[in-house]
VOGU-3710 file (C-alpha; in Angstrom, 3 decimals, decimal comma):
1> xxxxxxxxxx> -76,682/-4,837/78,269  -73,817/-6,411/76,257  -73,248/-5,753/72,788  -73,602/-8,421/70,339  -70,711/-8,674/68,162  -71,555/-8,862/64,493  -69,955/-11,964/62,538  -69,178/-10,346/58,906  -69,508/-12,784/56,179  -66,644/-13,344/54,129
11> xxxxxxxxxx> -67,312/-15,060/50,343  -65,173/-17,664/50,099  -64,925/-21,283/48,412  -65,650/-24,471/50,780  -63,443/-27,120/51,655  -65,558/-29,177/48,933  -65,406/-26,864/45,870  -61,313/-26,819/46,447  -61,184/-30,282/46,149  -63,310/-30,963/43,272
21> xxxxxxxxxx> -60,955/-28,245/41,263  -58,054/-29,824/42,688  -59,549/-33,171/41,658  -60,364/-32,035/37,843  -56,823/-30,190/37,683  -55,480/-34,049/38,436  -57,540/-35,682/36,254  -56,249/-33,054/33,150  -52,905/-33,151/34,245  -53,030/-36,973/34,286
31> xxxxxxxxxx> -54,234/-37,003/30,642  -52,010/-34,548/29,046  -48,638/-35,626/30,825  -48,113/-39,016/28,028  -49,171/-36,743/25,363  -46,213/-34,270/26,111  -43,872/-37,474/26,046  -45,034/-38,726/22,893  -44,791/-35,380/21,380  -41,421/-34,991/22,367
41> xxxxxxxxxx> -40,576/-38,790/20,849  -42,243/-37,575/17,640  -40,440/-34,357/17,398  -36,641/-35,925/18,188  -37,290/-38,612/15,265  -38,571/-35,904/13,031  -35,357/-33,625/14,024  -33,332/-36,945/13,688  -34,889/-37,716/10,037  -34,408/-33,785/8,947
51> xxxxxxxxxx> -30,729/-34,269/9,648  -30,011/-37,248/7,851  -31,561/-35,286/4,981  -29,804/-32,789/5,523  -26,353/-34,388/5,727  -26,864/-36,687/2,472  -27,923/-33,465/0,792  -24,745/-31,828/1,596  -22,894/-34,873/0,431  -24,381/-34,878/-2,722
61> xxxxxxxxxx> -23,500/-31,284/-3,210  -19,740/-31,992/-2,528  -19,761/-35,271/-4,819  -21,021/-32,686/-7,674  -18,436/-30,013/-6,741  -15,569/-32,362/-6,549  -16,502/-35,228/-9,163  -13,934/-38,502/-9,512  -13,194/-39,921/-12,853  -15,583/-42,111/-14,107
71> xxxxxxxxxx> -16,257/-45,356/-12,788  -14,581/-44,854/-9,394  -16,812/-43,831/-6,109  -16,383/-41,320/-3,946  -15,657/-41,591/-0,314  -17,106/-38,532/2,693  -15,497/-38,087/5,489  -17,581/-36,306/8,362  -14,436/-34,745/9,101  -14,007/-33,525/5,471
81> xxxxxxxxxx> -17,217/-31,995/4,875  -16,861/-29,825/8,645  -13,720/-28,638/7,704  -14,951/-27,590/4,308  -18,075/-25,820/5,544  -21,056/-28,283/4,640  -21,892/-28,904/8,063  -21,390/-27,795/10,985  -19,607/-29,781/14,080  -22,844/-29,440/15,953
91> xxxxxxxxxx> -24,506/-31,478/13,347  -21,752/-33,917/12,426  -21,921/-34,408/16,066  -25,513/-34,973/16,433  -25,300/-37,472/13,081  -22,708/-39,741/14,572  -25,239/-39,974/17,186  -28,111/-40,890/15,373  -25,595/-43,400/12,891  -26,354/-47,543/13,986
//
């Protein structure tokens, strides 16, 4: 009399259920992806816009603390307002970049 070997049932997930998750991860991941670019776009011009705020602020600030007689305009260097500590080379640098 032989023995009949028991088959143990393992739970496990079918061929069919991986595929249909692998299918909806797709389909999400196919959605999302052009949101993430835009996002980024939106968040560089907003960065970009801050800057420029930033940098005309600061050169108001300087055309208060070093008037010019009346009459007469004032002329910012970049170069000027790094060296004297209203901006900082990293954004001077990234301003030139953003400048037409």
């Amino acid at each position: 009399m032989k023995k009949q070997a028991k088959k143990k049932k393992y739970p496990a997930f079918t061929l069919v259920e991986v595929l249909v998750v692998l299918v909806i991860i797709c389909v999400l991941v196919i959605l999302f992806v052009p949101n993430v670019g835009k996002q980024k776009e939106l968040a560089d011009k907003k960065s970009n816009e801050a800057l420029t705020t930033l940098v005309e602020n600061q050169i108001k600030i300087y055309e208060l603390e070093f008037p010019e007689e009346k009459g007469s305009t004032v002329t910012v260097k970049l170069s000027q307002m790094e060296t004297l500590g209203y901006i900082t080379k990293e954004q001077r640098t990234r301003y030139e970049a953003t400048l037409p």
